[in-house]
Every structure is written in C-alpha cells, then in structure tokens.
Backbone as ProteinMPNN parsed JSONL, in Angstrom:
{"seq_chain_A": "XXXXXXXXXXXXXXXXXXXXXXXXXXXXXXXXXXXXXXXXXXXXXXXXXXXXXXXXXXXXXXXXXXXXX", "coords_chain_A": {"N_chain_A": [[-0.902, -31.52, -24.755], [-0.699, -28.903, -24.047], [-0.092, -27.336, -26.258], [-2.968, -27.679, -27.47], [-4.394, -26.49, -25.747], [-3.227, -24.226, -26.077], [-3.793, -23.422, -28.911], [-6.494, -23.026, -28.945], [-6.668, -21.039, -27.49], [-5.406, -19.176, -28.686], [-7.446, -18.996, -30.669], [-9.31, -17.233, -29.712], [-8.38, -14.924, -30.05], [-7.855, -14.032, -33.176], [-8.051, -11.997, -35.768], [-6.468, -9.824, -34.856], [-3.862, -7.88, -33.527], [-0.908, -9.574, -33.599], [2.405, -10.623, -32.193], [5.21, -13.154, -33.213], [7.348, -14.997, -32.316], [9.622, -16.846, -34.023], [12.534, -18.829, -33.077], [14.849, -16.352, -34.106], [13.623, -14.86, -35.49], [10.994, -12.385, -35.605], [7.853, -11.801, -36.459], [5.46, -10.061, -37.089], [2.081, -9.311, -37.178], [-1.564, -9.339, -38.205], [-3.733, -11.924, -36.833], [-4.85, -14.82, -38.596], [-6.236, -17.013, -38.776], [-6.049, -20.74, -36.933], [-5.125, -23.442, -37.072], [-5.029, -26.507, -36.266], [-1.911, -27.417, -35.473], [-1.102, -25.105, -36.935], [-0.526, -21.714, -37.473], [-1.732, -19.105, -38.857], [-0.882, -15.202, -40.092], [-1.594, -11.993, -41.073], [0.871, -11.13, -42.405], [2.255, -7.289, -42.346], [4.747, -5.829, -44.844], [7.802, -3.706, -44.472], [7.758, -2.399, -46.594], [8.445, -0.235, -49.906], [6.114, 0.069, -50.871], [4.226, -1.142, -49.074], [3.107, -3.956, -48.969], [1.133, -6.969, -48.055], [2.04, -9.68, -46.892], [1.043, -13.219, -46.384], [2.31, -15.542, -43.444], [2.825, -18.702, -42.375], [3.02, -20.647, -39.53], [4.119, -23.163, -37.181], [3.262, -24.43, -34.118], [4.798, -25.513, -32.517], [7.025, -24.627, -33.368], [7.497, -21.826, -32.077], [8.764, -19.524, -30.514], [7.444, -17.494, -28.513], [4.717, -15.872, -28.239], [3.263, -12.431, -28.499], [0.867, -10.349, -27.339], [-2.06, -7.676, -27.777], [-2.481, -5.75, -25.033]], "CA_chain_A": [[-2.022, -30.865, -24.145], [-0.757, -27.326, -23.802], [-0.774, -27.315, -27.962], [-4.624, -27.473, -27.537], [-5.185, -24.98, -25.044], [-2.828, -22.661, -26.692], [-4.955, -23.158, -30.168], [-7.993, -22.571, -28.523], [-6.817, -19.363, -26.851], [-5.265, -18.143, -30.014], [-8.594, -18.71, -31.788], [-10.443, -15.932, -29.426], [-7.487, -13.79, -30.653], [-8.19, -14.216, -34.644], [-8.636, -10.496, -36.744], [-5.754, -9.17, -33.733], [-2.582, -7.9, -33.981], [-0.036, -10.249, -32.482], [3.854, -10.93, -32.238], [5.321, -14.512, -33.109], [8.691, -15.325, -32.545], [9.94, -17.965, -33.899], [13.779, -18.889, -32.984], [15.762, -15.5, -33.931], [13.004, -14.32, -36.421], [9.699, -11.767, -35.271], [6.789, -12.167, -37.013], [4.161, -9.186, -36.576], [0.728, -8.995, -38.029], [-3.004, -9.69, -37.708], [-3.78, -13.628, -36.505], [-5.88, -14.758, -39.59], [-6.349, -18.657, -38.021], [-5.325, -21.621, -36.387], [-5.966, -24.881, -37.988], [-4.039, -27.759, -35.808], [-0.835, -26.664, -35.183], [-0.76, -24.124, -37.582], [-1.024, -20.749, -36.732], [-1.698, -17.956, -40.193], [-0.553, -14.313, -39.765], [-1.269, -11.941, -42.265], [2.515, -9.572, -42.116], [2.945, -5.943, -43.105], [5.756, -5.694, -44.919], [7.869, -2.003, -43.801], [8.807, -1.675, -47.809], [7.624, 1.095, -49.853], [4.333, -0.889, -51.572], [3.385, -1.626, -48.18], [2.396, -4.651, -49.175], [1.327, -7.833, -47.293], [2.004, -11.472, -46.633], [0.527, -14.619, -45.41], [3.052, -16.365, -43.017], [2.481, -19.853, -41.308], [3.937, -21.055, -38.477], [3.92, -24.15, -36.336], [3.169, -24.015, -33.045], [5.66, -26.239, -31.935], [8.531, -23.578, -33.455], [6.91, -20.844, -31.458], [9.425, -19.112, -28.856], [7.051, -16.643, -28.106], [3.418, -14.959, -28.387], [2.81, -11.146, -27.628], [-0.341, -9.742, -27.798], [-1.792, -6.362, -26.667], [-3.51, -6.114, -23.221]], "C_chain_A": [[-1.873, -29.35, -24.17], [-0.926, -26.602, -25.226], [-1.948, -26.719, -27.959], [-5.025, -26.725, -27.019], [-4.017, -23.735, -25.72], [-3.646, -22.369, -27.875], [-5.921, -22.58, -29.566], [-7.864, -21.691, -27.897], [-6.757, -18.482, -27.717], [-6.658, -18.452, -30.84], [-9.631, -17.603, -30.901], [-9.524, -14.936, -29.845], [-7.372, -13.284, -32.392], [-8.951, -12.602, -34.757], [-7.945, -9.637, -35.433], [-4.529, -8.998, -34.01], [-1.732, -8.669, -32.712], [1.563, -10.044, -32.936], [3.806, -12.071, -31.743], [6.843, -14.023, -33.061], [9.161, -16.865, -32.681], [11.902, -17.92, -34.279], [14.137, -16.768, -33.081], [14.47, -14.445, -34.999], [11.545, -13.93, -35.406], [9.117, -12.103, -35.997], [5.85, -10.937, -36.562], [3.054, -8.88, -37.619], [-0.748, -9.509, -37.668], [-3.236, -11.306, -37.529], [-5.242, -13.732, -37.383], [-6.239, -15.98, -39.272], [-5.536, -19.317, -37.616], [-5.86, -22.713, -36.948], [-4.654, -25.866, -37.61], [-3.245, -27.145, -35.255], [-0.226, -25.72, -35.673], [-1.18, -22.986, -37.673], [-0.598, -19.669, -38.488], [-1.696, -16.834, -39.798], [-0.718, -13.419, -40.944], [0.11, -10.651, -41.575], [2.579, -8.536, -42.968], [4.354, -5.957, -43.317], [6.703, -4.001, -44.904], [8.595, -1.532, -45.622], [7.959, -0.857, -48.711], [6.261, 1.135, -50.411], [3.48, -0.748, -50.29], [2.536, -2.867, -48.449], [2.428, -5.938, -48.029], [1.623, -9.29, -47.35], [1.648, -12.151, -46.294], [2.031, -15.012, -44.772], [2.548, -17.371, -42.215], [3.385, -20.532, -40.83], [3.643, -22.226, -37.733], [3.796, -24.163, -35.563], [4.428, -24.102, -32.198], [7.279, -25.612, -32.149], [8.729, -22.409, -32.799], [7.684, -20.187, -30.418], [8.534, -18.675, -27.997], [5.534, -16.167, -28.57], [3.31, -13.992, -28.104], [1.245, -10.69, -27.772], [-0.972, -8.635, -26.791], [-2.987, -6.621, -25.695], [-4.619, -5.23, -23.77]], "O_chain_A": [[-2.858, -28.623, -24.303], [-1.626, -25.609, -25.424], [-2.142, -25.555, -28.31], [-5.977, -26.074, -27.448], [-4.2, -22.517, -25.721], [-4.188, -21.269, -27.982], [-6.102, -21.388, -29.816], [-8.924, -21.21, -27.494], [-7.425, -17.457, -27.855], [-6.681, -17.844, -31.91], [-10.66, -17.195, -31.441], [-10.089, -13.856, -30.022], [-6.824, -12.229, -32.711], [-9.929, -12.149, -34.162], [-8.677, -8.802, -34.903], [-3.954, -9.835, -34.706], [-1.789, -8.519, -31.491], [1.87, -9.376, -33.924], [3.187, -12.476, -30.76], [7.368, -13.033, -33.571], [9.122, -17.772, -31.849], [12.474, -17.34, -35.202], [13.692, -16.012, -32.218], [14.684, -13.236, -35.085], [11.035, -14.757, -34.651], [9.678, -13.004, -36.621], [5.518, -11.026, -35.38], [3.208, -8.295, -38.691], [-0.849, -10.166, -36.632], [-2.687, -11.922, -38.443], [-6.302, -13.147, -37.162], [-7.232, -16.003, -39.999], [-4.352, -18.987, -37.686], [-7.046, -22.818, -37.26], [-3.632, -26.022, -38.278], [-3.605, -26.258, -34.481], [0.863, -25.311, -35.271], [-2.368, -22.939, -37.991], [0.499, -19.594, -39.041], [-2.524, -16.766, -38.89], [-0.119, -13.802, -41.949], [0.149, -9.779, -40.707], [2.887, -8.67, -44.152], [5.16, -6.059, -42.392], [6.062, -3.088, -45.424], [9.497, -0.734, -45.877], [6.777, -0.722, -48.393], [5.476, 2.082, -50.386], [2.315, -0.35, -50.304], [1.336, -2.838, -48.179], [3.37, -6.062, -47.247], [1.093, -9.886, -48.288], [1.845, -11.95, -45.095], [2.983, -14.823, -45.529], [1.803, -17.02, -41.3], [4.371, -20.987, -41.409], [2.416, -22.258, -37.638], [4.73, -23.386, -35.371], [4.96, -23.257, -31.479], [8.306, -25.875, -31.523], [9.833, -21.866, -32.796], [7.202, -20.304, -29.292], [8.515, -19.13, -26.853], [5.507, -16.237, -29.799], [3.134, -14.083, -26.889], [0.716, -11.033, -28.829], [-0.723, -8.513, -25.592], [-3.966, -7.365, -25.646], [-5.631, -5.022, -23.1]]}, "name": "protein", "num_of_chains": 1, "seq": "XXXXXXXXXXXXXXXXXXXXXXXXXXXXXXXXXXXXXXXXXXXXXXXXXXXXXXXXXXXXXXXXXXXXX"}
C-alpha cells in the first residue's frame, strides 16, 4: 500500500528535480515518470560533455527521496 501512495505522490512531482538514494549510491536529476514500481530520472552527468542519462530505479530499492520545498 505505501508503494501506491508513494507512486502517486511522485507522479505530481514529474519534470522536478529530485534526489534518489538507493543503498550507498545518489541519484540526482529531473523525475521523468513512474510506471508501477519504476521510477525514471533523467541524471546530469558532472563530466566535461555534460551529458545526460536515463536511470531507473525500483521503488522497493529506494532508501530515500529528497525533493525541494
């Protein structure tokens, strides 16, 4: 149950910058969807392209959520 209401909170947060943590690893970038338990991020990478990434995450690996007030 808490799965579902966390999806459905993170989907008013979609085109936002968030922080994921999952286990020992951050995650920071814009929340591009949620689809089930799977949560899409796109990530700036800090190298000298600046280029970006898709990362997807599970919910269920999730330590953490930040997002700004």
């Amino acid at each position: 149950m808490f799965q579902s209401l966390l999806s459905l909170q993170l989907r008013t947060l979609i085109n936002q910058p968030i922080r994921v943590a999952v286990g020992e690893t951050l995650f920071t970038g814009t929340l591009l969807s949620i689809s089930g338990n799977i949560l899409t991020l796109s990530e700036s990478t800090d190298s000298y392209e600046r280029a970006t990434r898709r990362t997807s995450v599970n919910l269920r690996q999730v330590s953490f959520i930040q997002v700004s007030a």
